[in-house]
N, C-alpha and C positions, 0 to 999 in steps of 0.2 A: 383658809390660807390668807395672810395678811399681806398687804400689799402696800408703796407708799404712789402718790399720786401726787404728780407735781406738772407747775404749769412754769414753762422758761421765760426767758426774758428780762428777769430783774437784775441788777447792780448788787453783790452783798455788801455791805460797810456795817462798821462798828466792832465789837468787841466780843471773846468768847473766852472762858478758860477750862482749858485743856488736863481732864482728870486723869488717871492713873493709868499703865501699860497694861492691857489683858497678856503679852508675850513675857510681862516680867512678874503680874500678880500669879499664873497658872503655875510657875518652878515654885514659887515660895510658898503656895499653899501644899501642894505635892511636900516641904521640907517642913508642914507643920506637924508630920508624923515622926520626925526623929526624934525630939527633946523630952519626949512624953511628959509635957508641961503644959500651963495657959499660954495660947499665943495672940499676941494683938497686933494687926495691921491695920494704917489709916489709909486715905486714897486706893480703896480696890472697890475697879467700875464695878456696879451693878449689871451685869452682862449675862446673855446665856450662858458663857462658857463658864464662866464663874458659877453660878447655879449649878452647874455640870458637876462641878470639881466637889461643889458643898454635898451635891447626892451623895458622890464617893467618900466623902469626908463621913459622911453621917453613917453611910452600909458598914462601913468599917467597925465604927465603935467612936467617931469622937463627937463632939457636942461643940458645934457650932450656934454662933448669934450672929447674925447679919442688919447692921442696924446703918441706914446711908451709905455711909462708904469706909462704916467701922468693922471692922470682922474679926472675932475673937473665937480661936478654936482651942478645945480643952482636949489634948490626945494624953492625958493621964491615964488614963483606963486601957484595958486589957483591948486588943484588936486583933481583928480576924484579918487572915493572909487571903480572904474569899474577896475578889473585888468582882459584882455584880456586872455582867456581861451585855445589858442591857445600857447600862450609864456609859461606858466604857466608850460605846459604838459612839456615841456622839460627838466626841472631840477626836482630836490626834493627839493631845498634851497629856490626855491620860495614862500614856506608857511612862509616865515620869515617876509616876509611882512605882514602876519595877525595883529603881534604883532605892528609892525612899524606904521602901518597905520589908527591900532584903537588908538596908540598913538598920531597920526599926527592929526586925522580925526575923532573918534569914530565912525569910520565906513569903511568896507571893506569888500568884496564881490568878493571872488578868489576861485578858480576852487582846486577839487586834486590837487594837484603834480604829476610830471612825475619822469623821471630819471631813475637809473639804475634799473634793474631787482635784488632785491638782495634779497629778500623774504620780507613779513610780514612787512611792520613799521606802525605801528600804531600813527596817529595822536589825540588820545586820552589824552596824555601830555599836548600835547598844548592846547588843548579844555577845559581840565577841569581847567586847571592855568588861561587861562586867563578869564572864566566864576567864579572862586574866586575872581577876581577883578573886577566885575562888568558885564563882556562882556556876551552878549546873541549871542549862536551862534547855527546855525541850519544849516544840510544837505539837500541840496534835488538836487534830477537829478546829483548827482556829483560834486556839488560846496556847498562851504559854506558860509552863510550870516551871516554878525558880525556887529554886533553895540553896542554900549557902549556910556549913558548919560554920563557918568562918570567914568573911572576907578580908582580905589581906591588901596591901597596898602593890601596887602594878604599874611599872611604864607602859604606858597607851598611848602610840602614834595614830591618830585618826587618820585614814588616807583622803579623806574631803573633813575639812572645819564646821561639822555639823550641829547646829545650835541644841535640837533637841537630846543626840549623846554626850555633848558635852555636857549638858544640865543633870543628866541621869547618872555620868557617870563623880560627877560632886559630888549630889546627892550620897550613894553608895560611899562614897569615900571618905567623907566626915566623921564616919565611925570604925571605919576599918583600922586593921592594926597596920601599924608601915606608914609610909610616903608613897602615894599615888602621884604621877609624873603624866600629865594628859600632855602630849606633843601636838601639835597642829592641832588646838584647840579654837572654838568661834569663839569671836573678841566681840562680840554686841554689847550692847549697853547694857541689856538685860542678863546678860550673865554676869557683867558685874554689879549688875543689883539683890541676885542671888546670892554670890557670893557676899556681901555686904550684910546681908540676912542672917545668912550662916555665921557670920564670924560673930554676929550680935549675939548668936547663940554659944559663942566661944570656940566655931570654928577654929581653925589655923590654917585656912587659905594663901596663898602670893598668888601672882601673877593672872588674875582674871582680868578681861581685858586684852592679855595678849595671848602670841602665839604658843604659850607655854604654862598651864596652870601646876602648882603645888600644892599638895593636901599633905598635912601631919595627919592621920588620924587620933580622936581622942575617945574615951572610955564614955563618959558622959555630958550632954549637950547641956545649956541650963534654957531661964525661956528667953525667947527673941527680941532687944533692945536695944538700943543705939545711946549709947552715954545715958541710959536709963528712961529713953524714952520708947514709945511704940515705932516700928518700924514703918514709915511711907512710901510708898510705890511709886517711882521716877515715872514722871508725865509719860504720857502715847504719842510715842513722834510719829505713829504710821495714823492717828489721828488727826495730829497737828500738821500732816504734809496731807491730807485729805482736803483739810478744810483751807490750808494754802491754795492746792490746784481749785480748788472750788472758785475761792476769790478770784482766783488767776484766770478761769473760766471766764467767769461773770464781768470782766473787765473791775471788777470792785477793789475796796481799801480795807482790810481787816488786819485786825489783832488781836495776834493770841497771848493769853497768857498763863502762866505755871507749864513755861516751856522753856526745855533747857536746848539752845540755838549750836551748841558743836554735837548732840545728836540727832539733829535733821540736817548737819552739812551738805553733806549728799543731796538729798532735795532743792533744799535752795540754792545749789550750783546749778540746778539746772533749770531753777526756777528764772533766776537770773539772768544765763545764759537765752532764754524764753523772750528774757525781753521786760520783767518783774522788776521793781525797785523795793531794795529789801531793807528792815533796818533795825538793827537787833539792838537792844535792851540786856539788860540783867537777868532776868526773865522772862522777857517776852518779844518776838517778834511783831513786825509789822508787813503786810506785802499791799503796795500799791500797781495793781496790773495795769498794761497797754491798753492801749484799745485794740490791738489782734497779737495774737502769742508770734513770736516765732518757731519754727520747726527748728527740730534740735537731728542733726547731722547722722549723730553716732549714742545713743543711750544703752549702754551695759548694764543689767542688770549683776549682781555679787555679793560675796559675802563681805561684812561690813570691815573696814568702813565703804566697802562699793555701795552701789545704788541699790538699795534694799530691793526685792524681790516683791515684797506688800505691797509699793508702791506703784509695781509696773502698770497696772490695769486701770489707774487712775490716769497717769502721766500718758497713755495709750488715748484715753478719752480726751484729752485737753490739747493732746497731739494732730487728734482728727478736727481740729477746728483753728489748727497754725496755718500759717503762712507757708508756705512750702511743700519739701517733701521730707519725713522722719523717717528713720529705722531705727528697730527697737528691738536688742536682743534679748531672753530671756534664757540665763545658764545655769539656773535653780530648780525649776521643775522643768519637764517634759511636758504636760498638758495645763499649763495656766495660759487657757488662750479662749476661753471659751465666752467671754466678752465681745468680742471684735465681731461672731456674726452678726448680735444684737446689735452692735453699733453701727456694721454695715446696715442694716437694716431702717437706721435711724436716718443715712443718708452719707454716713463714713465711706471711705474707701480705703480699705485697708486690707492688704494682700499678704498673707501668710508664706511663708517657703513649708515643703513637704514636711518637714519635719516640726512644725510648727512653734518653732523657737527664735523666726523672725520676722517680725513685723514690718511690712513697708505702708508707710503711711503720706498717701496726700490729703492735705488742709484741706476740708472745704469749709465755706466762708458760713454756710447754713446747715443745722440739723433739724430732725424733722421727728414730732413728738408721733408714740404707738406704744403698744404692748410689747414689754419686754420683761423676761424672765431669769432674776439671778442666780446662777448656778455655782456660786460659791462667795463667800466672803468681803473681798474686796473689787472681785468684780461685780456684784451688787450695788458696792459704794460707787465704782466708776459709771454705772448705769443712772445714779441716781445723778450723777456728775451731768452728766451728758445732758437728762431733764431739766437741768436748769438753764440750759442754755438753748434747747429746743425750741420749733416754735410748736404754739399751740401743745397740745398736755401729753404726760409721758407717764405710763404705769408701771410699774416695778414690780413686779410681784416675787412670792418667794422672801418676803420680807423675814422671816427667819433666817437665813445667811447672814444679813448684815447686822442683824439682832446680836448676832456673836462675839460683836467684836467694835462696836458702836453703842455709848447708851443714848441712846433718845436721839437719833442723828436726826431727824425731824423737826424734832423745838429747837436745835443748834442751830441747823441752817433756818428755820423760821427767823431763829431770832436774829440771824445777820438780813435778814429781809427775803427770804425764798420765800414762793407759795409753793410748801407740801404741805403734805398730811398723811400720817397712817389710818389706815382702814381695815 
């Protein structure tokens, strides 16, 4: 079991640039099974969960090359509706192929989803959207059987703006017959990077981005290009707001860049609000921290443009060493809270309400380095957060969580001047 190993107290400064979205590269490879063509994308991280997705890419039948951050998948070939039940379990993004593959196939037969421990998601969105459009899909033993003679195009009012149904129900609908009408649809960045994808492929998309997406369905997709070039995958804003609170931590000056600054608003409002001086570029920010954060009043987590969900766990870390007293809601999941004992532990003080969806947090001025264990994702990265600012050294372990969704988060912040190390 790997683990990172950092020792706090350093300043970060200097310079980093910020590679591709894992939330935006996992829809688009999920959409390299409809065109049954070559497809090329640049900027996709080298990450577990990508590795994930290329297992499922290959049990299938396509023929992937993963070369830096170049990924070219061939789904010309015949493919099996069998997605291996074992790959499946390791992500949550892999139900995206439900939608992809009754598009590709009108048929597919994939296991739950795994992934992080964050409470409750219900895949009942996606069940009941794509069962509007034709698809019959049933549970049993843990997996779901899907087939569809036909899928047709359907108005779908989502009653929550759910990132992952919305992406699934795209998917499906880019080849179905009709107008697909998704109402209260999520408006993230990464659905309009998806959608953006799609249309390279000759989609007929509107409206991604907002409350109201439009699918024409068409007969045949061609392969994936943007004015005849290979498709790139819009910067990781829940990386680039990582390594912001990092800075912001550390009292340091850094700058990111191949970051586009109105999709981390959200962040740096509250960066700022913190006490942070910000100063955006064309592509790139800069944050120059205080010397102590301030405590932020009222922080909402939402769906975007509210204060992203990914970020809570970090902004919770950077929270327990302000000035003041924070509260900090959480109205995405049910159980992303599993940070805060660690951190109490670290020397935080931070008091949960029963239902554990809100945080009350007093600042203390000192954290205090030990063994601690990430139990999902980005509370991983917020632990790793907290080590830098520790005294004396902090273990992390469980280093595959943050493997998933960070590449090399270790030589990043080395190279703004932390001492970590993976082990």
């Amino acid at each position: 079991m790997r683990q990172y190993r950092v020792r706090g107290g350093r300043r970060l400064s200097g310079e980093l640039c910020v590679g591709g979205a894992k939330n935006a590269a996992l829809p688009i490879l999920a959409a390299m099974c409809l065109n049954e063509s070559e497809n090329e994308i640049h900027n996709c991280p080298p990450i577990a969960d990508i590795f994930a997705t290329i297992e499922i890419l290959e049990s299938i039948g396509c023929k992937v090359v993963f070369e830096g951050t170049t990924l070219k998948v061939d789904s010309s070939r015949a493919l099996s509706h069998e997605i291996p039940d074992e790959i499946v379990g390791k992500m949550r993004s892999s139900i995206l192929f439900m939608g992809a593959m009754l598009g590709r196939l009108g048929k597919v037969n994939i296991a739950m989803p795994g992934g992080c421990n964050l409470g409750e998601r219900a895949l009942d969105l996606h069940q009941t959207g794509l069962e509007a459009m034709g698809a019959t899909i049933s549970l049993k033993d843990g997996k779901y059987y899907c087939s569809a003679k036909e899928l047709k195009g359907a108005e779908i009012c989502l009653h929550t703006p759910s990132v992952g149904a919305t992406e699934n129900l795209m998917l499906a609908a880019v080849k179905a017959k009709g107008k697909t009408v998704i109402k209260n649809a999520a408006c993230e960045p990464e659905i309009v990077n998806l959608a953006e994808f799609l249309q390279g492929m000759g989609a007929q998309i509107n409206g991604a981005g907002t409350g109201t997406i439009t699918i024409t369905g068409v007969e045949k997709l061609n392969s994936g290009k943007s004015n005849g070039k290979p498709f790139s995958i819009m910067p990781d804003r829940i990386v680039a707001g990582t390594y912001l609170v990092a800075a912001a931590m550390t009292k340091g000056m850094v700058t990111l860049r191949n970051v586009r600054p109105v999709d981390i608003a959200p962040i740096t409002a509250m960066l700022v609000e913190m006490g942070c001086h910000i100063h955006f570029g064309k592509n790139c920010i800069t944050l120059a921290a205080p010397e102590r954060l301030k405590a932020l009043p009222r922080l909402v987590t939402g769906v975007h443009p509210g204060f992203p969900t990914d970020m809570q766990a970090q902004f919770v870390a950077a929270l327990s060493i302000a000035k003041g007293t924070s509260t900090v809601t959480e109205t995405i999941f049910d159980s992303r809270h599993a940070h805060t004992s660690d951190l109490n532990n670290m020397g935080a003080d931070i008091k949960l309400s029963t239902d554990h969806r809100i945080f009350t947090i007093s600042g203390k001025k000192i954290l205090h380095g030990g063994t601690v264990e990430a139990q999902d994702l980005r509370g991983g990265a917020a632990l790793i957060l907290a080590g830098l600012v520790a005294e004396g050294e902090t273990v992390v372990r469980n280093a595959c969580y943050v493997e998933r969704g960070y590449v090399e988060i270790e030589k990043d912040l080395a190279q703004l001047g932390a001492d970590i190390i993976l082990e």
